[in-house]
C-alpha positions in Angstrom: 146.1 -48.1 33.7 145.6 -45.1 31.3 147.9 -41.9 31.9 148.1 -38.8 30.1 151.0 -36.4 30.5 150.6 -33.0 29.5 148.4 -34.2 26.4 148.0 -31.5 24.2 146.9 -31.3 20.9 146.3 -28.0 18.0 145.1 -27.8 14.7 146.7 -24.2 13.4 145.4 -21.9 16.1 142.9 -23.6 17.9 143.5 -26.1 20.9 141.5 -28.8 20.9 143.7 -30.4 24.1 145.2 -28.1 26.4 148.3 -30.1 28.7 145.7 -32.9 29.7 147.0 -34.8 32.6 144.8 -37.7 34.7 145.1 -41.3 35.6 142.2 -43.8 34.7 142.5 -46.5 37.2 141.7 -50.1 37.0 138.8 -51.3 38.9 136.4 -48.6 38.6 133.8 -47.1 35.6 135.1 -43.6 34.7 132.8 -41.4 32.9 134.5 -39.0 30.2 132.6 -36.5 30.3 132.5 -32.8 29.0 130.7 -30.3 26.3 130.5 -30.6 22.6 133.9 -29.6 21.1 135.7 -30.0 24.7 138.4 -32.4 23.1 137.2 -35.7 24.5 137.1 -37.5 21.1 140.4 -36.3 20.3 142.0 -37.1 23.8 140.2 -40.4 22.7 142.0 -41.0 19.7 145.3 -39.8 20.4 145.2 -42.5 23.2 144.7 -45.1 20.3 147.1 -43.4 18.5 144.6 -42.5 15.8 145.6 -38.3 16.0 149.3 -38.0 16.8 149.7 -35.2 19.8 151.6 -31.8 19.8 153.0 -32.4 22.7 152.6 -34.6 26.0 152.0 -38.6 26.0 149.0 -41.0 26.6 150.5 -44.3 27.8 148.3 -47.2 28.2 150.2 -49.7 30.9 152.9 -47.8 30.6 153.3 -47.7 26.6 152.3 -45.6 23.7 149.4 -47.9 21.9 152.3 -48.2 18.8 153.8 -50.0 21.0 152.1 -52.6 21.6 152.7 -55.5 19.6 149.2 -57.5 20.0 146.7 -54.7 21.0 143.7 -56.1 20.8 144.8 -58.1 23.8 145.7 -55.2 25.9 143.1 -52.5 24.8 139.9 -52.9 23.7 137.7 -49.6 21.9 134.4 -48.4 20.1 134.5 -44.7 19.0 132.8 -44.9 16.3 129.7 -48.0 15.4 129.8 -47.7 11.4 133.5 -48.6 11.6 132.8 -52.1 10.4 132.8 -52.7 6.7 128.2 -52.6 5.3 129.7 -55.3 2.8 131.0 -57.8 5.6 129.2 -59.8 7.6 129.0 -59.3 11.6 130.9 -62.9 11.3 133.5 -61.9 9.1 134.1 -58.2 10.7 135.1 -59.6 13.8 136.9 -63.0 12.0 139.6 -60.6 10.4 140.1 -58.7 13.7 140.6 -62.1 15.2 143.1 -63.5 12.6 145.6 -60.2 12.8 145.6 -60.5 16.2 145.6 -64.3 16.9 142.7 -65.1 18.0 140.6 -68.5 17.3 137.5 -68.9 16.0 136.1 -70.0 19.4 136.3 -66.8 20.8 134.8 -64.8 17.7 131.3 -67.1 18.3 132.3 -66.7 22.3 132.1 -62.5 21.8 128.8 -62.8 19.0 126.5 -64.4 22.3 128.0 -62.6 24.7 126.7 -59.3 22.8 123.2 -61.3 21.3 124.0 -61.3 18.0 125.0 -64.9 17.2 121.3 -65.2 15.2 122.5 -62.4 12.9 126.2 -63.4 12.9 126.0 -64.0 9.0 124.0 -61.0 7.7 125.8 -58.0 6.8 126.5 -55.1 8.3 125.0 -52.7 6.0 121.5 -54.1 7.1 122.1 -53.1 10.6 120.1 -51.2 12.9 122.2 -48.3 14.8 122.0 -50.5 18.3 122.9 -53.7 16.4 126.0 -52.3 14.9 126.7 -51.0 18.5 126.5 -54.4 19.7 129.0 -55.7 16.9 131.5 -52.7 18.0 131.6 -54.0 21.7 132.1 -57.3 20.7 135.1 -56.2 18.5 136.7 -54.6 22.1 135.6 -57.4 24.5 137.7 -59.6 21.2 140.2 -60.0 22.9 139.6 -60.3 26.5 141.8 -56.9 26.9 142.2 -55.2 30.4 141.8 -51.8 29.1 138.5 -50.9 27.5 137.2 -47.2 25.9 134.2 -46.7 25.0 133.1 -43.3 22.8 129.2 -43.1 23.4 128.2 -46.8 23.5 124.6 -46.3 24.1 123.7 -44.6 20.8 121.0 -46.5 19.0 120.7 -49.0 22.2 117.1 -49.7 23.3 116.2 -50.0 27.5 117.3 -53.8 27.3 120.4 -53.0 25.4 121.4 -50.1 28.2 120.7 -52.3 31.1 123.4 -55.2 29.4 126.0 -52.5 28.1 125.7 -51.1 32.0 126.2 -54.6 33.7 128.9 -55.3 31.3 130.9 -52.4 32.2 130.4 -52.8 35.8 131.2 -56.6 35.5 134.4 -55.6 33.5 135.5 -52.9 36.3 134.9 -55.6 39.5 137.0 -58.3 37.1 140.4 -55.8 38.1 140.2 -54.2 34.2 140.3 -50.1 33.5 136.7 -48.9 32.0 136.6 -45.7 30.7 133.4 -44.2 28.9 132.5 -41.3 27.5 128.8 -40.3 27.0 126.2 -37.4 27.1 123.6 -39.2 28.6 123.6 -37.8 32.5 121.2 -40.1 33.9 123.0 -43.2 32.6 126.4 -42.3 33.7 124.6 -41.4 37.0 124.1 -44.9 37.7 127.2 -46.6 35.4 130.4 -44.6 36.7 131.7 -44.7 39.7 134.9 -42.1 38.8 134.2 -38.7 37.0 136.6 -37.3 34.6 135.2 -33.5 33.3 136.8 -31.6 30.6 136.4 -28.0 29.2 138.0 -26.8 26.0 140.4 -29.7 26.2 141.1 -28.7 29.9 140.8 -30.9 33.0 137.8 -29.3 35.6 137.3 -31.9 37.7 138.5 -35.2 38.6 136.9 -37.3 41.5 134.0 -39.5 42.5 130.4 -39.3 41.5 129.8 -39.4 45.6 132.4 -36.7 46.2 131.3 -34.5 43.6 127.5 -34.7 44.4 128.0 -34.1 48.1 130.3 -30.9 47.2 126.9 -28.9 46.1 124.7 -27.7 48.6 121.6 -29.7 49.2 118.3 -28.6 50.5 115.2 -29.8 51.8 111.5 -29.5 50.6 108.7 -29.1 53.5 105.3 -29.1 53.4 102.8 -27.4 55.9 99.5 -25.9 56.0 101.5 -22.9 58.6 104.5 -22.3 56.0 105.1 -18.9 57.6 105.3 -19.8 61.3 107.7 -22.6 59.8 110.0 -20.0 58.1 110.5 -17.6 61.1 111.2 -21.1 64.0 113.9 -22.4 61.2 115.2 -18.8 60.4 116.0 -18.5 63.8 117.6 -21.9 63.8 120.0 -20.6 60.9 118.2 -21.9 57.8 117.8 -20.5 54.5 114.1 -20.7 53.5 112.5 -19.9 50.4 108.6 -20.3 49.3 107.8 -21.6 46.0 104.9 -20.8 43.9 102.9 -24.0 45.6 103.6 -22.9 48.6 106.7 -25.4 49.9 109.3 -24.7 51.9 113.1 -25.0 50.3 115.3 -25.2 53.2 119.0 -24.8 53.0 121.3 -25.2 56.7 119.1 -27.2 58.4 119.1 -31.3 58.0 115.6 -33.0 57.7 115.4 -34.3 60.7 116.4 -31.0 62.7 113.3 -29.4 60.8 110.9 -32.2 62.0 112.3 -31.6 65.7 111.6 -28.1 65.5 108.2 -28.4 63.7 107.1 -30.8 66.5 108.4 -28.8 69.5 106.1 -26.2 68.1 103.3 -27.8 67.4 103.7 -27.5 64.1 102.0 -30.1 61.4 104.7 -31.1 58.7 102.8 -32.9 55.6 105.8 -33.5 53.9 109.6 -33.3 54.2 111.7 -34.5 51.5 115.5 -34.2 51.4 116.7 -33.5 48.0 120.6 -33.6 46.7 121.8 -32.3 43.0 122.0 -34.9 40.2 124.9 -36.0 38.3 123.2 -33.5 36.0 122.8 -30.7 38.0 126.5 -30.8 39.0 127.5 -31.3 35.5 125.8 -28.5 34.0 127.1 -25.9 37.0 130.9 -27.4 36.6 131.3 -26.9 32.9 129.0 -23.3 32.0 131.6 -21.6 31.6 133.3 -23.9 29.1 130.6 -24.7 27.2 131.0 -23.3 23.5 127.7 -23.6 21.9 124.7 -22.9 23.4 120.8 -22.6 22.2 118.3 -20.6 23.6 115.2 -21.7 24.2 111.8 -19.6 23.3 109.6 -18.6 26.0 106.1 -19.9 25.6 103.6 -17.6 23.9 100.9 -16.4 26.7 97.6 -17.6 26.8 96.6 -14.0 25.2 98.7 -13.5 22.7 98.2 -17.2 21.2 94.0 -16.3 21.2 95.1 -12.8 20.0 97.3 -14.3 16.9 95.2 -14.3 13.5 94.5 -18.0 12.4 97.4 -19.2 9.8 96.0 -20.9 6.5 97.3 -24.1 5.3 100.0 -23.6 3.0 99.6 -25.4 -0.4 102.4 -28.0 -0.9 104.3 -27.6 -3.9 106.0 -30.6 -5.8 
């Protein structure tokens, strides 16, 4: 198990951690998840011992990761894929992890397949795509066998193939008993990796529950379809439902199930050509959860009307100049 006790962390007067407190338990894929610049690389690394803490603990079974004497056995971590040496090969990287931590040769070749890169095992690093040198970083945690395993944006570089095996190795990992924690800004992918949610905001904990529990906290609605949308609206009105019309002409229903809505439409006769329950993503959540934490935000243009583009004088090609 991971535990963090009041973690806090500053750098002169800024607070990157803020009294960080939450279990990661064995068993289950926890997503990390949070903003750019809401602490969780540094909450990271101070659980590695890499940044030491202003205050509070991160104990990993218990210990500090200075304590323990053979880590690599124990706890097993990416952060960062160019952290092997370009001059060593993929081999060699993983051979001098091995050796300092007491592992045989076996398991170095065992750890190469297992993350399909025994073909390239004695090329150097330095000639390695982004995904490859992924690759070479989980097989540098899984080294080990260790029950603990952290992983800082693991699908950077990886192509659909690559995602699929990282998220059946994680979820094989979890169901083996072992503590999975992952960190990553790709929604869609954690949608269907994590089980567990961990959500922070300028190094403070927002949320900590399931993906299930957290989904089913937002409202959800339902979509209808029917050539008599405003008979529809006034029979489920009166039934206590929220109805708005889009520009299409759909129904969005909000207080009344799906199946209520088809009763009602067939008691009065009414032809439905479409109902379609919707729930929020893992996205939509997200996004709601941590907006008012998030510190850097872009705005995005809105597209120039049909008018004004036919109205804007042609631009000549500019002249390139060496």
């Amino acid at each position: 198990m991971i535990e963090l006790r009041e973690l806090t962390k500053r750098y002169g007067p800024t607070t990157a951690v803020d009294r960080l407190s939450f279990e990661v338990r064995p068993a289950v894929v926890t997503g990390f998840l949070g903003p750019n610049g809401a602490g969780k690389s540094t909450t990271m690394r101070m659980m590695l011992g890499l940044h030491r803490p202003t205050a509070g603990e991160a104990l990993i079974n218990g210990r500090r990761y200075a304590e323990i004497r053979h880590p690599l056995h124990e706890v097993g971590a990416v952060l960062d894929a160019d952290a092997a040496h370009p001059g060593r090969s993929a081999f060699t990287h993983l051979a001098c992890l091995a050796r300092s931590n007491g592992i045989g040769r076996a398991r170095v070749e065992a750890v190469l397949a297992q993350v399909g890169l025994e073909s390239v095992a004695g090329k150097r690093v330095g000639g390695f795509s982004l995904g490859m040198r992924q690759r070479l970083g989980i097989a540098g945690a899984l080294l080990g066998d260790p029950a603990v395993v952290l992983l800082d944006e693991p699908v950077n570089g990886l192509d659909a193939a690559g995602i699929r095996w990282i998220r059946s190795t994680l979820r094989s990992l979890a169901a083996e008993g072992r503590t999975v924690l992952l960190s990553s800004h790709l929604m869609s992918e954690m949608a269907v990796t994590v089980d567990r949610v961990l959500i922070i905001g300028r190094g403070r904990l927002l949320e900590d529950t399931s993906v299930t529990e957290m989904r089913d906290r937002f409202e959800r609605d339902v979509l209808v379809r029917t050539p008599r949308p405003t008979e529809l609206t006034i029979l489920l009105s009166r039934l206590g439902a929220t109805v708005t019309r889009t520009a299409d002409g759909d129904l969005i229903t909000v207080g009344v199930d799906a199946p209520a809505i088809g009763d009602a439409a067939a008691s009065a006769g009414i032809p439905i050509h479409a109902l379609t329950p919707r729930s929020a993503t893992l996205e939509d959540v997200y996004l709601q959860m941590t907006s008012a934490a998030a510190d850097y935000r872009a705005t995005t243009p809105a597209p120039p009307s049909s008018s004004a583009a036919a109205s804007s004088p042609a631009v000549a090609p500019t002249k390139e100049i060496n």
